[in-house]
N, C-alpha and C positions, 0 to 999 in steps of 0.2 A: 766151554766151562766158565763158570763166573764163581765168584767169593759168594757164602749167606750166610752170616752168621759164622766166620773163621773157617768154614769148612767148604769145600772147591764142590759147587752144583751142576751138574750138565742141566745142558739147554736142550729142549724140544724141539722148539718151534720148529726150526729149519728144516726139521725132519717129518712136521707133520702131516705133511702131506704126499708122503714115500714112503709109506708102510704098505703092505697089503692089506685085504678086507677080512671079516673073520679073525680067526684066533692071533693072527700077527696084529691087529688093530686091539685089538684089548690086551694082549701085552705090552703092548705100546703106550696103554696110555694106563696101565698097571703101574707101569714102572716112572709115568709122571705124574701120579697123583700126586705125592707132596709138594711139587715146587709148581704143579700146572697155575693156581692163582697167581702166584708171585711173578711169574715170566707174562703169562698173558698180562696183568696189571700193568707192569713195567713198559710193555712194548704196547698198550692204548688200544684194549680189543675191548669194541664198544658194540657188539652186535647183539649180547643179550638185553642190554640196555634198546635198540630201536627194538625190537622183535616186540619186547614186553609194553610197549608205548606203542606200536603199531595193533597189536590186540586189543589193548584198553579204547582204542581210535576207535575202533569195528563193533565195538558191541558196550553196554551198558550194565550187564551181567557179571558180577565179579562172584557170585557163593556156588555157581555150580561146577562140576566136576573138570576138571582141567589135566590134562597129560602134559608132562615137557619128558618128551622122547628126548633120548641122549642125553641125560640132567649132567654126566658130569658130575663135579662137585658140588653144586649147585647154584651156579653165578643167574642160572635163568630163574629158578626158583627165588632166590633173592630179588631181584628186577622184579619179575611179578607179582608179589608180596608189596613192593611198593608203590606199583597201580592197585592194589586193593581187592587183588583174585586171591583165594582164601582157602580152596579145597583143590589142593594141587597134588599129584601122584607122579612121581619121579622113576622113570627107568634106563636103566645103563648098562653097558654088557660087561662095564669093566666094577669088579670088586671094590678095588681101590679107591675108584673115583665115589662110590658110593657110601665109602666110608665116612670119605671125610662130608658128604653132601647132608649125611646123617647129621654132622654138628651143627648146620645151620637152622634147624628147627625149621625150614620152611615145607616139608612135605607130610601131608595125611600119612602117604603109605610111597616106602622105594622099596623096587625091584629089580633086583640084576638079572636080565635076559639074555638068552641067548644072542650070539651075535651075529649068524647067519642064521636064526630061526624065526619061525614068523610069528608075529605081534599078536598074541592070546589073550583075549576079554571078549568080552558080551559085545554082541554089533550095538552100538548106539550108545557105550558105554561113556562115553566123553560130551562136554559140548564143545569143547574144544583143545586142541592140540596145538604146542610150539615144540617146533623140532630147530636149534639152532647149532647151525655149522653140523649137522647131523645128512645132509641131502648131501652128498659128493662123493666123490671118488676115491676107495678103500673104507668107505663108510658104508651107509646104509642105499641099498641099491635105488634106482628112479621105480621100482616096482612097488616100495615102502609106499610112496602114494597111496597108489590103491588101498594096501593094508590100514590104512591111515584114515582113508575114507569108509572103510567099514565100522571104522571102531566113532564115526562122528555119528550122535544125533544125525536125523533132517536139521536141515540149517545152521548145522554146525559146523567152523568157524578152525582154520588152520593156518597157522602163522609160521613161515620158515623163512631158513636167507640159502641164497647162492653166490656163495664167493666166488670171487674171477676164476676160480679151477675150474668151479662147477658148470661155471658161463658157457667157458671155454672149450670145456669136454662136450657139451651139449646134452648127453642122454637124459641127463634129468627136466633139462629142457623140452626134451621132444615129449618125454609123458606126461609132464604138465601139459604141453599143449593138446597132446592126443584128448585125454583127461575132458579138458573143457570142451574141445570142438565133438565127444561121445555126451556132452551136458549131464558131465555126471558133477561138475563145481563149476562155478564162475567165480572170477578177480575181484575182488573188493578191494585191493591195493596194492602199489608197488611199486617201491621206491628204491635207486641206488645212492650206496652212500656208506663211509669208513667203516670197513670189518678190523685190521688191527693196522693201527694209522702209525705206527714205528716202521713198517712195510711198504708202506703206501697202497696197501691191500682195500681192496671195496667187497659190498656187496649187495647183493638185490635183496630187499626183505620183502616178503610177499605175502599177504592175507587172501586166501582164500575162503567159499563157503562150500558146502555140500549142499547139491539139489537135491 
């Protein structure tokens, strides 16, 4: 628990990665919407920042249709808005978090989605997607890929990170690699480097495209 403002705030973090998946992981993060910015700030989680810099690297197109799966409040949304991507669509399975993502004026259109249900739009509705801290374990499954690849144009353009859980667990790893070696995407980048640096936590951000 920590002081904010005279009144005593539990902390997340420690716990955010010991929830289960589904409806335990959106009450989970229900219940941290109001302090989620201020604890991540505090503890130096700088991965919507490479994610959004990592997509801007990979393409030159900032006004076409953009997903950030797992918006959160919307710290990736903001990040991307300062590279210069403009038509951005935010979903989240948590209510809360989508509230307050609402204030930041950065999304055409949010969506609270299911959170073991599968990702509903037009194939090729995107040209591209950032999924950040959204790929790991009690999250969104290594099968989200694929869904993820349905919803890109041809040649479009998917940016996400894998923190050391994710590294560590492997499964999201192994369908990424299934993934490429079936040539349904190839690597366009990917680089490790501080996920929340209060931690000493990393993480791989990775630019993918669709063949």
């Amino acid at each position: 628990m920590g002081a904010f403002g005279g009144v005593m705030v539990k902390k997340f973090l420690d716990d955010a990665y010991k929830h289960g998946p589904g409806l335990e992981a959106e009450r989970f993060y229900d219940a941290w919407a109001d302090s989620y910015d201020e604890e991540l700030a505090e503890n130096g989680y700088v991965t919507p920042r490479r994610c959004a810099l990592a997509l801007a690297a990979a393409t030159e197109e900032r006004g076409r249709p953009l997903l950030d799966l797992g918006c959160g409040t919307g710290l990736s949304g903001v990040a991307l808005r300062a590279e210069g991507f403009t038509v951005i669509d935010g979903w989240d399975p948590s209510a809360e978090m989508i509230r307050r993502a609402e204030a930041r004026d950065a999304y055409r259109v949010l969506r609270q989605i299911e959170p073991d249900g599968p990702l509903t739009a037009p194939a090729g509705a995107y040209a591209a997607i950032v999924a950040v801290g959204v790929l790991a374990p009690g999250l969104a499954p290594p099968e989200a890929l694929d869904q993820c690849l349905r919803l890109l144009a041809p040649g479009g353009l998917m940016c996400f990170s894998f923190n050391d859980f994710t590294i560590a667990d492997g499964a999201h790893e192994a369908r990424l690699k299934a993934l490429e070696e079936a040539g349904k995407l190839e690597l366009v980048s990917r680089e490790y480097g501080d996920h929340i640096r209060s931690r000493g936590m990393g993480a791989d951000v990775i630019v993918i495209r669709k063949t």
